[in-house]
C-alpha positions in Angstrom: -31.9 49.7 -25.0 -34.5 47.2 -26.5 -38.1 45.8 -25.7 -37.8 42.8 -22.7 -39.9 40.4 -22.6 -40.8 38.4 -19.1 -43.1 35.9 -18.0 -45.1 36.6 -14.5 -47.1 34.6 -12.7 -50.1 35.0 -10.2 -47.7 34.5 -7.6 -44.6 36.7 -9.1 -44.4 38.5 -5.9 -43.7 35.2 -4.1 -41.9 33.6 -6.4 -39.4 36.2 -6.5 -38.2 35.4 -3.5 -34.9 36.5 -1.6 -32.9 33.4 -2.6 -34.1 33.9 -6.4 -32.9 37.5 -5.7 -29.9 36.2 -4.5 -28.7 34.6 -7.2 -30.7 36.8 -9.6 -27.8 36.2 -12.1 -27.7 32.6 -12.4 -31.8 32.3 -12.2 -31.8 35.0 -15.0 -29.0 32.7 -17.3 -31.6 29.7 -16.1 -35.0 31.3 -16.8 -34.5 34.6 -18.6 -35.9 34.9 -22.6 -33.6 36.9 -24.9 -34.7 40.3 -26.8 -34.9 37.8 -29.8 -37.2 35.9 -28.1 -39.7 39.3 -27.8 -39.0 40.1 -31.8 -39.7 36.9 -32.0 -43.7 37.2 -30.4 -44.1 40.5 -32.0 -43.3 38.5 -35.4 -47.4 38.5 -36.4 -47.6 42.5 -35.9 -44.7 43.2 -38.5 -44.3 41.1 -41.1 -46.6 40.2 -44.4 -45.6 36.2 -44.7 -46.5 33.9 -41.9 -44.8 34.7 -38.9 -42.4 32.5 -37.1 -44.1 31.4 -34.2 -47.2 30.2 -36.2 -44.6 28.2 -38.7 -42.8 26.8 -35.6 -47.2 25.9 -34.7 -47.2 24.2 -37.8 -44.0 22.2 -38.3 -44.7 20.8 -34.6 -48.3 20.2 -35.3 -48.9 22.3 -31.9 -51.7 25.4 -31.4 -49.3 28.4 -30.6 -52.4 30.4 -30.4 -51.7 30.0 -26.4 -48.9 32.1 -26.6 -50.8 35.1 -27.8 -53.3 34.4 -25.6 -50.4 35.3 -23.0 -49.5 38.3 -24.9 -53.2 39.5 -24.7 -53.5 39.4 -20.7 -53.7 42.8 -19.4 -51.5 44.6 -17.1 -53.2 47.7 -14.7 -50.6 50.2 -15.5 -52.1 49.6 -19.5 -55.4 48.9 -18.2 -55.3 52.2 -16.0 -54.1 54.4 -19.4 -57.4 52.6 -22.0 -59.6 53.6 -18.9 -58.4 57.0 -18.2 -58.7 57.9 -21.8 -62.4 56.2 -22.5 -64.7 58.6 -23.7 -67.3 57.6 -21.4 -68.7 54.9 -18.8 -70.1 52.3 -21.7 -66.7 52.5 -22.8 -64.9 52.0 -19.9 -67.4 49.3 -18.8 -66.4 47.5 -22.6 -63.0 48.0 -21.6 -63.2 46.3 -18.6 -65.3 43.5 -19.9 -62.5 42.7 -22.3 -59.5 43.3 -20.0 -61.6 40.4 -17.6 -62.2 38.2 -20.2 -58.5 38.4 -21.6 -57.9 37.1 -17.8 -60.1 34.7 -18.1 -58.6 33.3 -21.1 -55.2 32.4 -19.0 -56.4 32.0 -15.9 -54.9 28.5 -14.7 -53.2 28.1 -17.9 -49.5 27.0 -16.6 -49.5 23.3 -17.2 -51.1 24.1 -20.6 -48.2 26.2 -21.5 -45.7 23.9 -19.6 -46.7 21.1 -22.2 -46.8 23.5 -25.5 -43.1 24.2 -24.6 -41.9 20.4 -24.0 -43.8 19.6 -26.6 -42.2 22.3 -28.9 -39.2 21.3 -28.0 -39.5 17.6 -28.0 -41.0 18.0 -31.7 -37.9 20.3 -32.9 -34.9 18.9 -31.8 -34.9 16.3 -34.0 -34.7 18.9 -36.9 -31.1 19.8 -37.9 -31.6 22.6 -40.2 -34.5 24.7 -38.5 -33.8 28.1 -40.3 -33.7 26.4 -44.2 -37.4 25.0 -43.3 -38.9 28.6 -42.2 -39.5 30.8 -45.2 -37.3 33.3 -46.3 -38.2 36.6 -44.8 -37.0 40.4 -46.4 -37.4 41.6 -42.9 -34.8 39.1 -41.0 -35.2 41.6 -37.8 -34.4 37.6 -35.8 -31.4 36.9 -38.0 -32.9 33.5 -38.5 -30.0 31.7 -39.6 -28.2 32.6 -36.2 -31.1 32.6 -33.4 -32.6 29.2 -35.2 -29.4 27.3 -35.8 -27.9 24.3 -33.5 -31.2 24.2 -31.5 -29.8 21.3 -29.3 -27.4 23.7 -28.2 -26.9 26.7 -25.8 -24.8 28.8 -27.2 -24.3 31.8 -25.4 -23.1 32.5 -21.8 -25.5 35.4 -21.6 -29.7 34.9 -21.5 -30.1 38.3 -23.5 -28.2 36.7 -26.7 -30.2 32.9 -26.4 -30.5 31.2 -29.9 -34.4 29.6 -30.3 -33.7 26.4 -28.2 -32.5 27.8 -25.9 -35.1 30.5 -25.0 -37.5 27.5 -25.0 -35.8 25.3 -22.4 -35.2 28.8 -20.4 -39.1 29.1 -20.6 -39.7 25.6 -19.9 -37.1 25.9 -16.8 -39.0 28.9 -15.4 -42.6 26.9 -16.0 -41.3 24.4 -13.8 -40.1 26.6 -11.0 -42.9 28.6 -11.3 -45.5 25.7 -10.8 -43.3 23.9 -8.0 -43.6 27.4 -5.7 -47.5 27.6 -6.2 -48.0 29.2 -10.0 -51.3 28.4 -11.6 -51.3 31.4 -14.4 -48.7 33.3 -16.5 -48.6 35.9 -19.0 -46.1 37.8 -21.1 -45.2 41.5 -20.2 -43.2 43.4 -22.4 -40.9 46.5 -21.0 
C-alpha cells in the first residue's frame, strides 16, 4: 500500500453520485491521479534541488503555488487531532484561525485551477523530451524518465500507473465534471 491522492470538492457528497458509483471504474480510469502523481506534490518536502512541480511552474511560465494552496486546505479529522492536542485555548483559537484562513485561500478556486491545468497542459505538449529538460535528481523516487515521457500519450490502462500527461488531462477531466454538477472549490487529500 502507498499514499492516494484525491481531489474533493465542496459538493463531493453530491458529486459522487450513484451513476458515478456505478461506473466507479471507468470514472476512476477518467478522473483518478496516480500514486506518482501524489510523489509528485510531496516533491518540495523531500528533495534539496527544485522540485518538479515548481520546474514544470517555470518551463510553462504558470504560478503552481495554487496547487499547494490545495494541499494546505484542512480536513476535520486533521483539524480535530492539531485541536485535541493544543496546549490551551489561544492555541486552539490560532489553530483555528489558520485552518479558516487556509479555506479561505481556495474557496471558489475551481475555474482558477481548471485554467492552471489547460494551461499546463497546453504549454507542455509541445515539448518532446520533458524528462531531459527537468534536472537530474539523486532521489528519482518519480522515475522521471518513465512518468515524464510521451506526454501526448496515455499510456497505461490503469489510473494508478498514469505517466505526467496523463494525470493532468485526468485532473482537467475531473475539473470539468466537477464544475458542470455545481463545484465551486477543491482541495487535495491525501490517504
Amino acid at each position: 500500500m502507498g499514499l492516494d491522492i484525491s481531489v474533493i470538492t465542496d459538493n463531493y457528497d453530491n458529486l459522487l453520485s450513484g451513476e458515478y458509483m456505478d461506473n466507479l471504474k471507468s470514472n476512476h480510469q477518467l478522473h483518478g491521479l496516480s500514486r506518482t502523481f501524489c510523489n509528485f506534490m510531496c516533491r518540495k518536502n523531500v528533495v534539496d534541488h527544485i522540485a518538479e512541480l515548481d520546474q514544470i511552474g517555470e518551463i510553462t511560465n504558470v504560478d503552481v503555488s495554487v496547487f499547494y494552496d490545495m494541499e494546505a486546505y484542512p480536513d476535520d479529522e486533521g483539524l480535530e487531532f492539531f485541536l485535541e492536542t493544543a496546549e490551551n485555548e489561544e492555541e486552539r483559537g490560532q489553530i483555528v484561525a489558520s485552518a479558516e484562513a487556509d479555506k479561505q485561500k481556495v474557496s471558489g478556486n475551481i475555474d482558477l485551477i481548471l485554467n492552471t491545468v489547460a494551461t499546463i497542459i497546453n504549454r507542455l505538449t509541445p515539448i518532446d523530451n520533458l524528462p531531459a529538460i527537468l534536472l537530474p535528481t539523486e532521489f528519482d523516487s518519480l522515475n522521471n524518465a518513465v512518468y515524464f515521457t510521451d506526454f501526448k500519450k496515455d499510456k497505461v490502462e490503469s489510473y494508478t500507473r498514469n505517466n505526467f500527461g496523463q494525470d493532468l488531462r485526468n485532473f482537467k477531466q475531473f475539473l470539468e465534471y466537477a464544475k458542470n454538477t455545481g463545484a465551486t472549490t477543491v482541495w487535495f487529500t491525501y490517504n
